[in-house]
C-alpha positions in Angstrom: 0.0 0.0 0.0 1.3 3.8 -0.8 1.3 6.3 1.8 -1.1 8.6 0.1 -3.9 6.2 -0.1 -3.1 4.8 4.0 -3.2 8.4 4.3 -6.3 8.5 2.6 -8.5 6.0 4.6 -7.9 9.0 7.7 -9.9 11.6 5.8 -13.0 9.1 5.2 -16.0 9.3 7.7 -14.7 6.1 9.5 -10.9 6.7 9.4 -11.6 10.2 10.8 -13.8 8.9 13.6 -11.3 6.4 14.5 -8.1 8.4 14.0 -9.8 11.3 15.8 -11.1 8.3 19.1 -7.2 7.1 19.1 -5.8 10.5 19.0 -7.8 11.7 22.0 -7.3 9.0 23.9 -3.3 9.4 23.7 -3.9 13.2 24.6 -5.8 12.5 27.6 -3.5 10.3 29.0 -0.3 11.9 27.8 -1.7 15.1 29.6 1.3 17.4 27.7 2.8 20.2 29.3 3.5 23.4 28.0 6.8 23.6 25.8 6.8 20.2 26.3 9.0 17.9 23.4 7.1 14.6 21.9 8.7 11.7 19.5 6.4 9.7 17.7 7.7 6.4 16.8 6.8 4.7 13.9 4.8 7.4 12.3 4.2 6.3 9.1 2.5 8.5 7.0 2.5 11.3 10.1 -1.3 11.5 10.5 -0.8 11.2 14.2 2.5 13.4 14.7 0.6 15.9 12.7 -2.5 15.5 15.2 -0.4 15.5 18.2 1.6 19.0 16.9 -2.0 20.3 16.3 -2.7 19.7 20.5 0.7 21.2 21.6 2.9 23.8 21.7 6.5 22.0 21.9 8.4 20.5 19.4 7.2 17.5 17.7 9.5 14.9 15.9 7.9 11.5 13.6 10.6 9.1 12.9 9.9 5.8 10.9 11.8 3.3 8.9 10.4 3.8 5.4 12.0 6.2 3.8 9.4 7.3 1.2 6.9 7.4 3.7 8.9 10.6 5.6 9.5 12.3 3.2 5.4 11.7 2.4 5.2 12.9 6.0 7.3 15.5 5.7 5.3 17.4 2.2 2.3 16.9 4.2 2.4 18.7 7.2 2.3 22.2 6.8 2.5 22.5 10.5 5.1 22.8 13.2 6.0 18.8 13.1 9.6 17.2 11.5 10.7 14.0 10.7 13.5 11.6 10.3 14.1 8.2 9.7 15.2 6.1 12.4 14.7 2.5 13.5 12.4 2.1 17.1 14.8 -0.2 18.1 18.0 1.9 17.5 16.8 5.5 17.8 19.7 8.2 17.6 18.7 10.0 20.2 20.4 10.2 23.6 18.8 9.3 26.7 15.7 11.4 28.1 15.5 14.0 25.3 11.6 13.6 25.1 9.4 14.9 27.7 6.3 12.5 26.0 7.5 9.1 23.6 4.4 8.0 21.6 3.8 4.9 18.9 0.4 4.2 17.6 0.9 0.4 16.9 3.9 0.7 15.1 5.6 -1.8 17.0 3.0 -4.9 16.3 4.8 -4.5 13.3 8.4 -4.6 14.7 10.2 -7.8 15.4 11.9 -7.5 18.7 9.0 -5.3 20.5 10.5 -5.5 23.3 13.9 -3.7 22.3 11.4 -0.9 20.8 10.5 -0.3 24.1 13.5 -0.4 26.2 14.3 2.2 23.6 11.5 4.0 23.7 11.7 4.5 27.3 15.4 5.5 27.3 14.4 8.5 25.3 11.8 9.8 27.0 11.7 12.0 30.2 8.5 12.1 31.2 6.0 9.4 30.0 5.1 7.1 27.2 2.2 5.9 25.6 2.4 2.7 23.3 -0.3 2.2 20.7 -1.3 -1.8 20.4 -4.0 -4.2 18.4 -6.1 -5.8 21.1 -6.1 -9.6 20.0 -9.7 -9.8 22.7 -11.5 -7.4 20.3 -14.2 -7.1 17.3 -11.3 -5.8 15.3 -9.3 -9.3 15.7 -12.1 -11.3 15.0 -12.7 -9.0 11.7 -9.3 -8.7 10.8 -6.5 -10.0 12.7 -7.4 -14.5 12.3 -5.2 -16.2 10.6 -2.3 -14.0 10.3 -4.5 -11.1 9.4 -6.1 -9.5 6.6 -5.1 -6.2 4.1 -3.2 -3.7 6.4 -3.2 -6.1 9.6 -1.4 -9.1 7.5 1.6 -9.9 10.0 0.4 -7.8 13.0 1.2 -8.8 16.5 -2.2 -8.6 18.3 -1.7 -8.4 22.4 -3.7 -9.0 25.1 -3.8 -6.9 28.4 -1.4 -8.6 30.0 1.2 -9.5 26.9 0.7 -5.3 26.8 2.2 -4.9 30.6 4.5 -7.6 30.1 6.3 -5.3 27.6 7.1 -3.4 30.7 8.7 -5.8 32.7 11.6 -5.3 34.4 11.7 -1.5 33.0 11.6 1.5 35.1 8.4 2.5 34.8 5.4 3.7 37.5 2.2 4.3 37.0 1.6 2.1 34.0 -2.3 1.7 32.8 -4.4 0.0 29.8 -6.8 1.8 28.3 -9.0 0.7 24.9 -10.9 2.4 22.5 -13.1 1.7 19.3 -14.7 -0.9 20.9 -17.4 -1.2 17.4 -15.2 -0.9 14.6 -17.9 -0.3 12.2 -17.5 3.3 13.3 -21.2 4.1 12.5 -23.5 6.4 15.0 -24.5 3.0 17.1 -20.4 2.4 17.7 -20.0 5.8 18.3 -22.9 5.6 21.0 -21.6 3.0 22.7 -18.3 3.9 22.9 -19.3 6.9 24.9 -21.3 4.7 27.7 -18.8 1.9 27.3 -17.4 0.9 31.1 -13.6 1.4 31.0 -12.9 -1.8 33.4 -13.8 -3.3 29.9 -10.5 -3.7 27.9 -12.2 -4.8 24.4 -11.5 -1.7 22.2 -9.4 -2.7 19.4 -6.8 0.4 20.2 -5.3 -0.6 23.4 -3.3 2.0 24.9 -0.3 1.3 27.2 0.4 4.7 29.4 3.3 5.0 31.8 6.0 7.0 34.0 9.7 7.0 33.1 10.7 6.3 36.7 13.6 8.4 37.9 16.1 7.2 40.4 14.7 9.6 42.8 10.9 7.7 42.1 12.2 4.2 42.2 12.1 4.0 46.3 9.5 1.5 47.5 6.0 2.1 46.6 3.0 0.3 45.9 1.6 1.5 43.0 5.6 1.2 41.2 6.4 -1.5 38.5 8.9 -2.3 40.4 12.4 -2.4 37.9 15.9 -2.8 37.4 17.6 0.3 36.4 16.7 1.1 32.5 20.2 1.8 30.4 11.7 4.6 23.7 -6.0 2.7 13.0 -5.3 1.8 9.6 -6.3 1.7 6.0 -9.7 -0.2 5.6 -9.6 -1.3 8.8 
């Protein structure tokens, strides 16, 4: 698939409902600061670095492996955004120079996940938010079966607890699942329900993973900590 028509599917009624839902989501949790910095990781086609820019007044960076899909991002966004490309499990950044690390399920995509993260969290300052396919969802029964289907061929799809277990042994506090688009359809009835939907239900397809980069000043004992050894960072026709 190009970038312009993945692109595309965002400016349809569905895409824009969904993209809008995920978006929001991220924001609410993320919570950014003023002057605050934010690197999105994996961002494609930049719909969502160009969203997130839109909601802030820091500096806002989109990094991805392909190539032609920057520089896509990059003649697109008129705004305040840049991008480079870098690899989420090697990013050329040094350690806490983001306030806010994002990655709207980029790294279902990416095979050593787990890397991704570490490096996702060594860049960041503040707090992350990881983008994930729910594999207990509508979505996966739709789309995600037997190996998947059009833009979902190959995706990783996690459960709740495959979603923390990213986290392991990293120093993080805080952490918390949240989902959204529970109805994919993305009609008015989906859009009803997810407003009344009850949060302690983790069914949405878009299954957000929110955290605190623990500093060594945090890591002292605490209940609510994820307790950690010392760290060393919605699609088309869905």
């Amino acid at each position: 698939m190009d970038a312009a028509s993945y692109d595309q599917w965002y400016e349809t009624p569905r895409g824009r409902w969904i993209g809008r839902r995920e978006a929001e989501l991220v924001v609410e949790h993320l919570q950014p600061r003023a002057g605050e910095s934010l690197l999105d990781v994996g961002c494609g086609t930049g719909f969502f670095t160009r969203t997130f820019a839109a909601s802030m007044d820091g500096p806002v960076l989109g990094v991805d492996t392909n190539s032609e899909w920057v520089e896509y991002a990059r003649q697109r966004d008129v705004g305040r955004a840049s991008y480079e490309v870098a690899d989420a499990r090697n990013l050329p950044y040094p350690s806490a120079s983001y306030d806010l690390v994002v990655s709207m399920t980029a790294l279902c995509f990416v095979e050593d996940e787990v890397q991704a993260v570490r490096e996702i969290l060594r860049v960041a300052r503040r707090r992350v938010a990881i983008g994930l396919l729910n594999r207990h969802s509508l979505l996966w029964l739709e789309k995600g079966r037997n190996g998947g289907r059009g833009a979902y061929r190959g995706a990783h799809w996690h459960t709740v607890r495959e979603a923390k277990d990213l986290f392991r042994d990293q120093a993080v506090q805080h952490l918390q699942v949240h989902t959204a688009i529970q109805i994919p359809s993305g009609g008015q009835l989906a859009r009803i329900i997810e407003r009344a939907w009850p949060a302690s239900l983790s069914l949405g397809a878009f299954l957000l993973v929110v955290a605190d980069v623990a500093t060594p000043a945090l890591t002292a004992p605490d209940d609510s900590m994820q307790r950690t050894a010392p760290r060393t960072a919605a699609d088309a026709e869905r």
